[in-house]
Each structure stands twice: as C-alpha cells, then as structure tokens.
C-alpha positions as CSV (number, residue, x, y, z in Angstrom):
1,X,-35.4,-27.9,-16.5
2,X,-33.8,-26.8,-20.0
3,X,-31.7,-23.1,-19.8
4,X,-30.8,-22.7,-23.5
5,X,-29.7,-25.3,-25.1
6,X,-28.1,-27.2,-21.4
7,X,-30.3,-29.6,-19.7
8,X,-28.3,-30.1,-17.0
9,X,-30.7,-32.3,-15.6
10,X,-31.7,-35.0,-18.4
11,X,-28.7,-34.7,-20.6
12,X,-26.1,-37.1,-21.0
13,X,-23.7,-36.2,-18.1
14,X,-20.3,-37.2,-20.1
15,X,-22.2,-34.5,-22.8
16,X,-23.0,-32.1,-20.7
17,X,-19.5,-32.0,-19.3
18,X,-17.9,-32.2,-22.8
19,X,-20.1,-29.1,-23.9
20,X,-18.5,-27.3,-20.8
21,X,-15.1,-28.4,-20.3
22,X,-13.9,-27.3,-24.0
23,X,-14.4,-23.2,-24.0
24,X,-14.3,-23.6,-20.4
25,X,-10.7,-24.5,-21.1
26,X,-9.9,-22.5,-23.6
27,X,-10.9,-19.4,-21.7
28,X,-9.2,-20.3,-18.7
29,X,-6.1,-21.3,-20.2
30,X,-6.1,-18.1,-21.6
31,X,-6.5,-16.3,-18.2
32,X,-3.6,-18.2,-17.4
33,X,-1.8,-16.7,-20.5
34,X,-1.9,-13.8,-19.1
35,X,0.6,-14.3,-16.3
36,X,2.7,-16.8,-18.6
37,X,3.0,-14.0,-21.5
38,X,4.2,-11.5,-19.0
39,X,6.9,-13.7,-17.6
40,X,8.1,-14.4,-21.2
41,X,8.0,-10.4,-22.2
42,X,9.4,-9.6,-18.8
43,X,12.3,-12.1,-19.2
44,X,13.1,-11.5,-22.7
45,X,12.6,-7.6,-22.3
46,X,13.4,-6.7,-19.2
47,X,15.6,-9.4,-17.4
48,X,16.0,-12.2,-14.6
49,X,15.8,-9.3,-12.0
50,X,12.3,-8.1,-13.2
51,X,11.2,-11.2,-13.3
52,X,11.9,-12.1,-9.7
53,X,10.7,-8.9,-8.8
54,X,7.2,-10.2,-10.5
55,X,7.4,-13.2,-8.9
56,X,8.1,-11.5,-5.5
57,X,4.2,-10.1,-6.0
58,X,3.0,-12.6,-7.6
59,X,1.0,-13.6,-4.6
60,X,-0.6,-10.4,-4.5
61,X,-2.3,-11.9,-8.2
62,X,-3.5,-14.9,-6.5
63,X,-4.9,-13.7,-3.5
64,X,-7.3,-11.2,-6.4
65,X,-8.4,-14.3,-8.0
66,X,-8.9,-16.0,-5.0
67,X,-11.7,-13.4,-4.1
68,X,-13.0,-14.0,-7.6
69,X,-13.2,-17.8,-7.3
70,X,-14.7,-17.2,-3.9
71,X,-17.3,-15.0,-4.7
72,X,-18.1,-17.1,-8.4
73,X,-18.1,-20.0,-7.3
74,X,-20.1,-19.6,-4.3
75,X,-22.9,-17.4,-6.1
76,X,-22.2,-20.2,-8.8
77,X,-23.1,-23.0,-6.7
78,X,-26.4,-21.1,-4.8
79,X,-27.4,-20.0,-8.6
80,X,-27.4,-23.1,-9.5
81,X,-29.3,-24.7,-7.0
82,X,-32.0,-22.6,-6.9
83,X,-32.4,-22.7,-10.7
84,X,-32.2,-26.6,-10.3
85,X,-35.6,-25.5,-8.0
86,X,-37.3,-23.5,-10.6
87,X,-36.7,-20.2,-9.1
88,X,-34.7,-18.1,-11.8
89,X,-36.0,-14.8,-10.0
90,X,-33.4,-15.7,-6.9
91,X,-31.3,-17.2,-9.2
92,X,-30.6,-14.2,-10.9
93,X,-30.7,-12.0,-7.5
94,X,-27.9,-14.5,-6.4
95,X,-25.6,-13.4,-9.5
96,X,-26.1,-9.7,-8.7
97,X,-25.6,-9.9,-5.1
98,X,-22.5,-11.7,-5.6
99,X,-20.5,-9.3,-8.3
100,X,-22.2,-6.2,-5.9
101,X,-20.3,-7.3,-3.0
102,X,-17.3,-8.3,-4.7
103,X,-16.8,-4.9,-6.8
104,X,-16.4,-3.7,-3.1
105,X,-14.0,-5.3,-2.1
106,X,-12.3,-5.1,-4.9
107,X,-12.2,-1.6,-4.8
108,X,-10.7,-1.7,-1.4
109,X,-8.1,-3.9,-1.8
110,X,-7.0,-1.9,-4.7
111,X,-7.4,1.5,-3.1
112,X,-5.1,-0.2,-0.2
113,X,-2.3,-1.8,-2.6
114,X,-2.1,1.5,-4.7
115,X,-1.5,3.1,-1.4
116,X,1.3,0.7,0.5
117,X,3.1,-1.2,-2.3
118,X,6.6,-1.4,-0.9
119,X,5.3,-2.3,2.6
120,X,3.2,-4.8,0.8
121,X,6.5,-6.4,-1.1
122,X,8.5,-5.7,1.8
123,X,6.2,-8.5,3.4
124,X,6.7,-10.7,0.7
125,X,10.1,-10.7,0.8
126,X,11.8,-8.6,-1.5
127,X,15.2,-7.3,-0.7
128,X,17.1,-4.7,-1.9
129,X,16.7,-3.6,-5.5
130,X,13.9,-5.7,-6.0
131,X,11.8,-4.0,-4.1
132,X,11.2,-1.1,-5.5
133,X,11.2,-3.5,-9.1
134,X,8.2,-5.7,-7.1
135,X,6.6,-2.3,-5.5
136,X,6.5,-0.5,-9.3
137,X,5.1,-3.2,-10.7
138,X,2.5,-4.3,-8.0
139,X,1.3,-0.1,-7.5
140,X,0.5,0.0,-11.7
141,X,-1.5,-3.6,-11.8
142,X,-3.5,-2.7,-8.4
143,X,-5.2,-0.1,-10.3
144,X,-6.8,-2.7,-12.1
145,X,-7.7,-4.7,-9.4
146,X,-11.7,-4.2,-9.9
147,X,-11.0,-6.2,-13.4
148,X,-8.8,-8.7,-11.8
149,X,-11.7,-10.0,-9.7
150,X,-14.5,-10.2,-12.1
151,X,-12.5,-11.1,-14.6
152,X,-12.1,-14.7,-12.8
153,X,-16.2,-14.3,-11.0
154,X,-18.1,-13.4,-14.4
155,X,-17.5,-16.3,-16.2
156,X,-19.1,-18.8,-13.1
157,X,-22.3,-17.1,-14.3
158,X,-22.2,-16.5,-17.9
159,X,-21.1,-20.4,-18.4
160,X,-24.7,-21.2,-17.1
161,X,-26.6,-20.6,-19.9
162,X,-23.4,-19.8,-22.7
163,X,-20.0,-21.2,-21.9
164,X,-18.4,-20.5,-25.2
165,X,-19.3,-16.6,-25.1
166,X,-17.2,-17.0,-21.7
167,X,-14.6,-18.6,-23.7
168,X,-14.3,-15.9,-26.3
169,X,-14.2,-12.9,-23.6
170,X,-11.4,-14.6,-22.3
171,X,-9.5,-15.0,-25.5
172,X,-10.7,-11.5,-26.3
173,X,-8.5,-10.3,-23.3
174,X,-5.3,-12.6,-23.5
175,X,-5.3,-11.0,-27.2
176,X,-5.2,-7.5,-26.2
177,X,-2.5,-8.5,-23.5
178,X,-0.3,-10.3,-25.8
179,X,-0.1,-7.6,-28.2
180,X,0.0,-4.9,-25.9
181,X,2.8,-6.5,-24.1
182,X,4.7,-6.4,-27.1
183,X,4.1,-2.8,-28.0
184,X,4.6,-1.6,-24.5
185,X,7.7,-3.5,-23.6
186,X,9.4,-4.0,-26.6
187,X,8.4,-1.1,-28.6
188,X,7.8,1.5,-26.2
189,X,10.3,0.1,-23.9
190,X,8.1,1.0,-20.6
191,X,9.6,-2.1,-18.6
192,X,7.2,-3.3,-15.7
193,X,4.9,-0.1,-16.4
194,X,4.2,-1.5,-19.5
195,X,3.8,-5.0,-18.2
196,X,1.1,-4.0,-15.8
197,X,-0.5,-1.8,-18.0
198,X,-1.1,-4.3,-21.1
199,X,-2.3,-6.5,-18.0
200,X,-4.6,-4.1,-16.7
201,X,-6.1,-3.0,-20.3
202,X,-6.2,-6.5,-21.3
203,X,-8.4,-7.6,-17.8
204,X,-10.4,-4.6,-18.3
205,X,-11.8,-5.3,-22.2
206,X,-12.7,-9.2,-21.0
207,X,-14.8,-7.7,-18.0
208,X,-16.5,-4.9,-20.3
209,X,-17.4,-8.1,-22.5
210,X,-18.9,-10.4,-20.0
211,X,-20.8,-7.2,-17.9
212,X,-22.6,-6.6,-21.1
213,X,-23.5,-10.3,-21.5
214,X,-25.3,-10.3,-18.3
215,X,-26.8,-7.7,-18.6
216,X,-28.7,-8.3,-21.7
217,X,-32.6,-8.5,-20.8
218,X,-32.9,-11.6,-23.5
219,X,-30.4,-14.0,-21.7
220,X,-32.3,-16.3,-18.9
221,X,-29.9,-15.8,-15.9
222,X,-28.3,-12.2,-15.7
223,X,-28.0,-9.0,-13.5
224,X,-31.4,-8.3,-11.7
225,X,-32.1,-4.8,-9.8
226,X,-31.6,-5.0,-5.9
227,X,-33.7,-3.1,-3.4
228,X,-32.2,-1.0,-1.5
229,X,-34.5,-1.9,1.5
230,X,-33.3,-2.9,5.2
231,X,-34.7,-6.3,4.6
232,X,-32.9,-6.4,1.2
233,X,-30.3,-5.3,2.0
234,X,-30.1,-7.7,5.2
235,X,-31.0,-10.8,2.7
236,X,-28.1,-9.6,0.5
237,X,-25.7,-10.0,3.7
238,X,-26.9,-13.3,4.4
239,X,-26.7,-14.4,0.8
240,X,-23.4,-13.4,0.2
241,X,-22.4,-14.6,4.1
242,X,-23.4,-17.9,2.6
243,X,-22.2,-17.8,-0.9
244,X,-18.4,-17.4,0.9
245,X,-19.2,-20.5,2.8
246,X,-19.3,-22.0,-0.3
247,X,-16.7,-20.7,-2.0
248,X,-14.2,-20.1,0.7
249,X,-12.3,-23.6,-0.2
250,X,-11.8,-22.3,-3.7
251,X,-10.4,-19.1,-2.6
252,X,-8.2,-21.0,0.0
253,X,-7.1,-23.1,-3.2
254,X,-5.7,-19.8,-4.9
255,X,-4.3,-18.6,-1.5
256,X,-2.4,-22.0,-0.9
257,X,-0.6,-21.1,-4.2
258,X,0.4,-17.8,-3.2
259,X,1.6,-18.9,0.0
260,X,3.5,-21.9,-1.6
261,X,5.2,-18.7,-3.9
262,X,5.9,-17.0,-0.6
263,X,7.6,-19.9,1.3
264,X,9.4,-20.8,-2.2
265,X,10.7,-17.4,-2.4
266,X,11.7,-17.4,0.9
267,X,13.5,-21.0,1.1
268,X,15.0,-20.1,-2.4
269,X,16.2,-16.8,-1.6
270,X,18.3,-18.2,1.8
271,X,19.8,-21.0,-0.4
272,X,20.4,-19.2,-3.9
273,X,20.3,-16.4,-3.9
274,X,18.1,-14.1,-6.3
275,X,19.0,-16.3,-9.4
276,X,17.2,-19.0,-7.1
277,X,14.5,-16.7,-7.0
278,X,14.5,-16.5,-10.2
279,X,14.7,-20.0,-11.4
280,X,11.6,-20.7,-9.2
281,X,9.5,-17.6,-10.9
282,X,9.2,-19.9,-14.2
283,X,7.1,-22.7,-11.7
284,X,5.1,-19.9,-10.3
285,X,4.4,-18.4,-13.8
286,X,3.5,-21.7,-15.2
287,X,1.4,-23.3,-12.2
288,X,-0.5,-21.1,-12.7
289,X,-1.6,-22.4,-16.5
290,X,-2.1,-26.8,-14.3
291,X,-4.1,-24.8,-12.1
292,X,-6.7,-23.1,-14.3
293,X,-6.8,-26.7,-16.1
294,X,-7.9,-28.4,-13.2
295,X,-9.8,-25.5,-12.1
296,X,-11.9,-25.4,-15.5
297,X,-12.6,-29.0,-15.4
298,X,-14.3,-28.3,-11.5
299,X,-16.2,-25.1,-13.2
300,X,-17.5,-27.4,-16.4
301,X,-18.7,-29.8,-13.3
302,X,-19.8,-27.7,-10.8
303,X,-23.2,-26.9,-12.5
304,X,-23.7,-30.2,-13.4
305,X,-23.0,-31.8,-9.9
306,X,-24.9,-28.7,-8.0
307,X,-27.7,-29.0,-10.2
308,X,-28.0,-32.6,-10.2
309,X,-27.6,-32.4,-6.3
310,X,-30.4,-29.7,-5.7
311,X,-32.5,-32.3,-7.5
312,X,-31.2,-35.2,-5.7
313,X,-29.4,-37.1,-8.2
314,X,-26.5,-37.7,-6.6
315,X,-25.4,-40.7,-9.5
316,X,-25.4,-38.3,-11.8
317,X,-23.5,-35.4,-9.7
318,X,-20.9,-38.7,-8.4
319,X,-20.5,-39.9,-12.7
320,X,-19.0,-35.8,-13.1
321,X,-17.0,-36.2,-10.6
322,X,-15.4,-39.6,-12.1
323,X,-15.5,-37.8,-15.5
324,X,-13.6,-35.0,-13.4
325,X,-10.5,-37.0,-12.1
326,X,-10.1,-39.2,-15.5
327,X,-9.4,-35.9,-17.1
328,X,-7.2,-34.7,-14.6
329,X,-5.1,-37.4,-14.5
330,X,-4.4,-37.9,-18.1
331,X,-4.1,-33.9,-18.2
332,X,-1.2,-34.3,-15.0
333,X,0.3,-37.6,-16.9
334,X,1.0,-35.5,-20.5
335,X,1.8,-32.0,-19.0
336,X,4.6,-33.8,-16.7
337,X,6.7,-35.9,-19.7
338,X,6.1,-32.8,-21.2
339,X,8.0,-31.0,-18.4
340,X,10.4,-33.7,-17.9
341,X,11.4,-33.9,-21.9
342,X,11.5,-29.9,-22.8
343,X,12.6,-28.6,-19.5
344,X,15.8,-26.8,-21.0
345,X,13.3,-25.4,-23.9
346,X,10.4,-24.2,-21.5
347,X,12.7,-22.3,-19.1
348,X,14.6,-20.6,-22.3
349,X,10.9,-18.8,-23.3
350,X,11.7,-17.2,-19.6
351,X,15.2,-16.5,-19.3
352,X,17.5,-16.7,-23.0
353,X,20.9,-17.1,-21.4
354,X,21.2,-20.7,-20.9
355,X,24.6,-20.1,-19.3
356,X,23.5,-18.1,-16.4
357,X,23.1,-19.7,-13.1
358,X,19.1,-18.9,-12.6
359,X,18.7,-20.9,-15.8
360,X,20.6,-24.1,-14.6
361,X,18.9,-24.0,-11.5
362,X,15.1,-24.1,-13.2
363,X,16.1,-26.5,-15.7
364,X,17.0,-29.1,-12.7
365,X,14.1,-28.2,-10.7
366,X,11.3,-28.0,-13.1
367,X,11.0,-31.7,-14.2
368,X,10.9,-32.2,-10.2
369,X,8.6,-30.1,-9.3
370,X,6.2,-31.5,-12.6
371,X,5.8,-34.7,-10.1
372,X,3.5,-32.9,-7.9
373,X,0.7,-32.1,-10.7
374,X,-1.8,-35.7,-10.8
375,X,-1.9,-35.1,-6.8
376,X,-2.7,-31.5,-7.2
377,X,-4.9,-32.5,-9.7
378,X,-7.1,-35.4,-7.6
379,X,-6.9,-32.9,-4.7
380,X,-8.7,-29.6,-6.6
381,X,-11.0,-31.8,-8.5
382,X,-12.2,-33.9,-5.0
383,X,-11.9,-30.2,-2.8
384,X,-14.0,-28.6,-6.0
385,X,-16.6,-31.5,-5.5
386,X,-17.3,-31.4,-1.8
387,X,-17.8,-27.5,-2.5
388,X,-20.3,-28.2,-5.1
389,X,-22.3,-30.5,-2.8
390,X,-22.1,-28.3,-0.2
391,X,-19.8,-30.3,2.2
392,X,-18.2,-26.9,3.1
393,X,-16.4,-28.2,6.4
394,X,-14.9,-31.0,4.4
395,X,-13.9,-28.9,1.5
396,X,-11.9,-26.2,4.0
397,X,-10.4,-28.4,6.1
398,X,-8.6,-30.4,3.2
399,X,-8.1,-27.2,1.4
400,X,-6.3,-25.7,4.2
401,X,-3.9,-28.6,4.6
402,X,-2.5,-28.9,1.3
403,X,-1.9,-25.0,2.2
404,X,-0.1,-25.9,5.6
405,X,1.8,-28.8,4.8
406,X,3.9,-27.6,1.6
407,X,5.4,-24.8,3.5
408,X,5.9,-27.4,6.3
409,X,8.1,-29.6,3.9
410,X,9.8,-26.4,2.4
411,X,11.4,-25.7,5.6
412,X,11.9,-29.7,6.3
413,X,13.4,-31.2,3.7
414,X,15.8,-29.1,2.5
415,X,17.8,-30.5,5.6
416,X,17.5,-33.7,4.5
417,X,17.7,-33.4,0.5
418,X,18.9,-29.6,0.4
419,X,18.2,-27.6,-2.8
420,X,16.2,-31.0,-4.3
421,X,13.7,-30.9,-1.1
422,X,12.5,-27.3,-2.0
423,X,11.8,-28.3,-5.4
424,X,9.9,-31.5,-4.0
425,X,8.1,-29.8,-1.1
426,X,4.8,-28.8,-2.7
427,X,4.6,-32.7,-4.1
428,X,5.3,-34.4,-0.5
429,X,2.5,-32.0,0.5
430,X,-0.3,-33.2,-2.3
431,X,0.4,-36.3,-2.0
432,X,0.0,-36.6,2.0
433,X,-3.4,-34.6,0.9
434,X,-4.4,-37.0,-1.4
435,X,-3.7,-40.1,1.2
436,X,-6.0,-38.3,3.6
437,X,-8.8,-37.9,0.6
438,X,-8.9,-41.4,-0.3
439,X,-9.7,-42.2,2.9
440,X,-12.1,-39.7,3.6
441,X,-14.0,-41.1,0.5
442,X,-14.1,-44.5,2.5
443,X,-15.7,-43.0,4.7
444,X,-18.5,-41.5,3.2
C-alpha cells in the first residue's frame, strides 16, 4: 500500500529510512534546541543560579514529553498497523483518539503545576533561593503545557504521509524561541519570565502548524470526527488503554532522564554544592539534543518496522533496525570526540566565566559523562524496536532498568571514585543495560 509518495511496504528499506531520518532529524534536533537555547540565554543573561534553578525543573520538561512520546508513539504504532491492513478509516480514528486523550491530560497536569510550583520544586530538590528561581520559572512554562505535549505527539502522525512538513513546524518553533529569547531576556531583561514565555510562544506556533496539517480534508491520514456514543466512547478507552501499552516504554525512556536529572541534582548538590549543580545543568541541557537523535532515528523506523510487521515481513522490519544501530553508533562515536576535544568551549556557551568553580567542574565531567552515549544509543534504538513490534513486556522491563540502575550507581560509586563516579554513573548503568540486551537478542 502507497500513502503519498512512501511505500513503506515495497520501497527500498535503507530509502525509506533515509527519506525519514533527515527532516525527522532536523525537526527533532530542533525540539531539542529549544531547551539548549534557553540554557545558553539563561546562562549568559541571567547567571549560574538561574540556570541551576532550570535545571532543578528540568524534570518537570521530561516528564511533558514523556506523555507526548507515549501517547505518539503508541497511536503511531496502532496507526500504522492498521494502515499496513488497509483500514485508513481506524487509522485515522486512532490519531484523533490519541491527541483527544492527551489534550486532557495535558490540561491537567498544567492546571496542577500552575497551581503547586514550589511544592513541585521543593520535591525536586531545590533549596533555598533556588526555589523560588525553579518555582517562577516552572509556574510561567506550565501554562503551556497543552503545547508541550503535542508539540512532541503531532509529528508521530504527520511523518506518516509528510515528514518534512513535520520538520519545518519544528524549525518554525525553535525560530520563534531563539529570537524571542533574545528579545525577552536580553532586551527586555524579563529573566526566567521571559525564558518561559519565548518557550511557551515558541511551542505554541509549532502545534498551531502541525493541528492545521492534520486537519486538512486532502491529506490521507488526519483528524476524523469521534462519536460521542457509549460504545464509542468505550472503544476510545480501549484504544487509547492500548495505545499506552505501546508507548509506555517510550515514555519511561523520557522519565529515566528526568530521574537521572533528579538523582544528579541530588548527588551533586551533597558533594558540590550549587556550583555542582550547576556544572551538571550543561549535561542535562545537552542530553537532551543525543536523545532526540536517537529518538528521531526510532521515529524514521518505527513506521517502517510496524508497517512491515503488520504485514509480516519481519526481514524487512529486522534490516531498519540494523540501519537503526549503524547510525546510532557512528552518531555516539562523533558526538563523544566532539565532547572530549571542545569540552572547555561547549561549557563556555553555558556559563562565560571560565574561572568560576561550576565551570571547572563541567569541563572535567563532561568528556566523562560523553562515554555513556553508544550504550544509550544501542539501548533506545533496541527498547524503540521491541515497542514497534509490539513486544511491550520486553520493551518496559528493559526500559525500566536503565531507569533504576543509574540512580543505583549514582549513590554507589561516588564511594568508591567520589565526584568521578557521579559523572560515570549513568554510563555503568547503559552499559549493564546493553549486556542484558545482547543477550536477550540470543534469545529470541
């Protein structure tokens, strides 16, 4: 079956992937912009304290795109499927049910964060000052929250039948947040308002883009009208109960991150200090940018592998995967020299004063912390996989260890390698993960 110009079933699948990966990367490189460019304003404009306090909710960020990845990539992988079947009517009822339910929650979750900020930061282990920097910050970008969400969900479907109009609504809104960053920090001089507010407008003219693409009436797979019937409305439960099977590993994968970011900020804090806190803000503002990498080379497959799978070509779905980890690890291999080579150079964009102790601390730890991402890489591409083939189990439980087992080793080395086993936690952790995925590939 041919949707546009992809024929995800007879088309060469290196092709195929190449047509997807590209503005699938562009555009999620420039989600990941987003957080980068605020770090840089933040730094530059507002100091080392605001951008700890950031940091501090940070987490808050990745948990909202979690819910986005979720809810995408589950209605992504049942859309899929079912168009991979022929039936474009429940393909297109899939999409709809899947950005109804997540507006809702969406709208809760922001109503709840608007409402309980310094509690929520409080949790997240601010202290003193910094929180009410982390609470001002985190009340002004909930409000936006609704963006946040579809922002990362939207493009799962629009990449279906046009992945470079994806990639264009995504530059569209890293634009407006670059310049309005400038303006509002450096112009203006607004501090974290401003931040939050460039990020908010920014999310919100990227969503108004990709809504409108779906719901054109001449694009194949867009927004279809929902009954509002007991039976519909039951089949819409059931849909989306299963559509967060499917996507609960990715949301796990953005969770992980956020709970790495709380542990870190927790570890760094006992041991350094705010300036420690600091120092590991720049990994959390650019992990970020390896993780929508490796997350846009699992979206440019995941069509390919679910739609090849509801057909039962599993070659075909097991070549992407190869195509997958090749590009993952040559991605890891660059980005790390890179790391290692310019570390005194990346951390300046962050924080100017090379003689402060926040800066000295992030210039050691960043090219040792750059060894953890080719593990990270092999284990989102292999956990993005299983998901996509509907091995949901498989996908969770791996997911969720490479959660558990960073924090583990944040709390466990330090004893043994002090400040240098914090910075090397998260690696010890992916690469225990990645152990247990080769061997689970034996196996199967």
């Amino acid at each position: 079956m041919q949707r546009d110009n992809l024929d995800f079933k007879n088309m060469s699948v290196s092709k195929l992937f190449t047509k997807q990966l590209f503005p699938t990367l562009l555009g999620m490189v420039s989600s990941a912009l987003f957080t980068v460019v605020d770090g840089i304003f933040v730094g530059r404009g507002i100091g080392s304290d605001a951008i700890a306090a950031v940091n501090i909710a940070a987490p808050i960020f990745m948990i909202a795109a979690g819910l986005g990845l979720m809810f995408g990539m589950g209605g992504g992988i049942l859309a899929s499927i079912n168009l991979s079947r022929g039936k474009l009517v429940v393909a297109n009822i899939n999409v709809t049910q899947s950005i109804v339910m997540l507006t809702i929650v969406s709208i809760i979750m922001g109503i709840l964060l608007t409402v309980f900020p310094e509690t929520v930061v409080t949790l997240l282990g601010a202290e003193g000052h910094l929180t009410e920097l982390s609470a001002e910050y985190l009340f002004w970008f909930s409000i936006s929250i609704p963006s946040t969400v579809l922002l990362v969900a939207l493009p799962f479907f629009v990449r279906l039948t046009n992945p470079n109009f994806a990639m264009w609504a995504m530059l569209a809104a890293t634009v407006v947040n670059i310049l309005l960053d400038y303006i509002f920090i450096f112009i203006f001089e607004w501090g974290l308002f401003g931040a939050a507010i460039a990020t908010d407008l920014g999310e919100l003219v990227g969503t108004l883009l990709l809504l409108g693409y779906l719901l054109r009436p001449s694009v194949s797979v867009r927004f279809a009208k929902l009954k509002m019937s007991i039976k519909s409305i039951r089949l819409t439960l059931r849909n989306t109960w299963y559509m967060l099977k499917l996507g609960v590993s990715s949301c796990l994968s953005e969770i992980t991150i956020a709970v790495m970011a709380i542990a870190g900020n927790y570890v760094f804090m006992s041991h350094l200090g705010t300036d420690g806190v600091a120092a590991y803000s720049i990994v959390c503002y650019l992990f970020p940018i390896i993780f929508m990498v490796f997350n846009a080379m699992v979206q440019s497959a995941q069509p390919i592998v679910s739609y090849n799978y509801g057909c039962g070509q599993l070659l075909r779905s097991n070549k992407a995967l190869r195509l997958c980890i090749i590009s993952a690890v040559v991605f890891a291999l660059l980005i790390s020299g890179v790391f290692v080579c310019f570390s005194g150079d990346i951390v300046s964009l962050f924080l100017p004063d090379r003689t402060s102790h926040a800066w000295q601390y992030a210039v050691a730890g960043l090219p040792l912390f750059a060894v953890d991402y080719i593990f990270f890489g092999i284990n989102v591409i292999t956990i993005g996989y299983y998901t996509s083939i509907e091995r949901i189990n498989l996908a969770m439980r791996l997911t969720l260890l490479r959660g558990i087992l960073p924090v583990l080793f944040f709390f466990v080395l330090p004893a043994w390698l002090g400040v240098t086993g914090i910075w090397l936690a998260v690696t010890a952790g992916d690469i225990t993960t990645t152990i247990l995925i080769v061997l689970c590939r034996k196996k199967v």
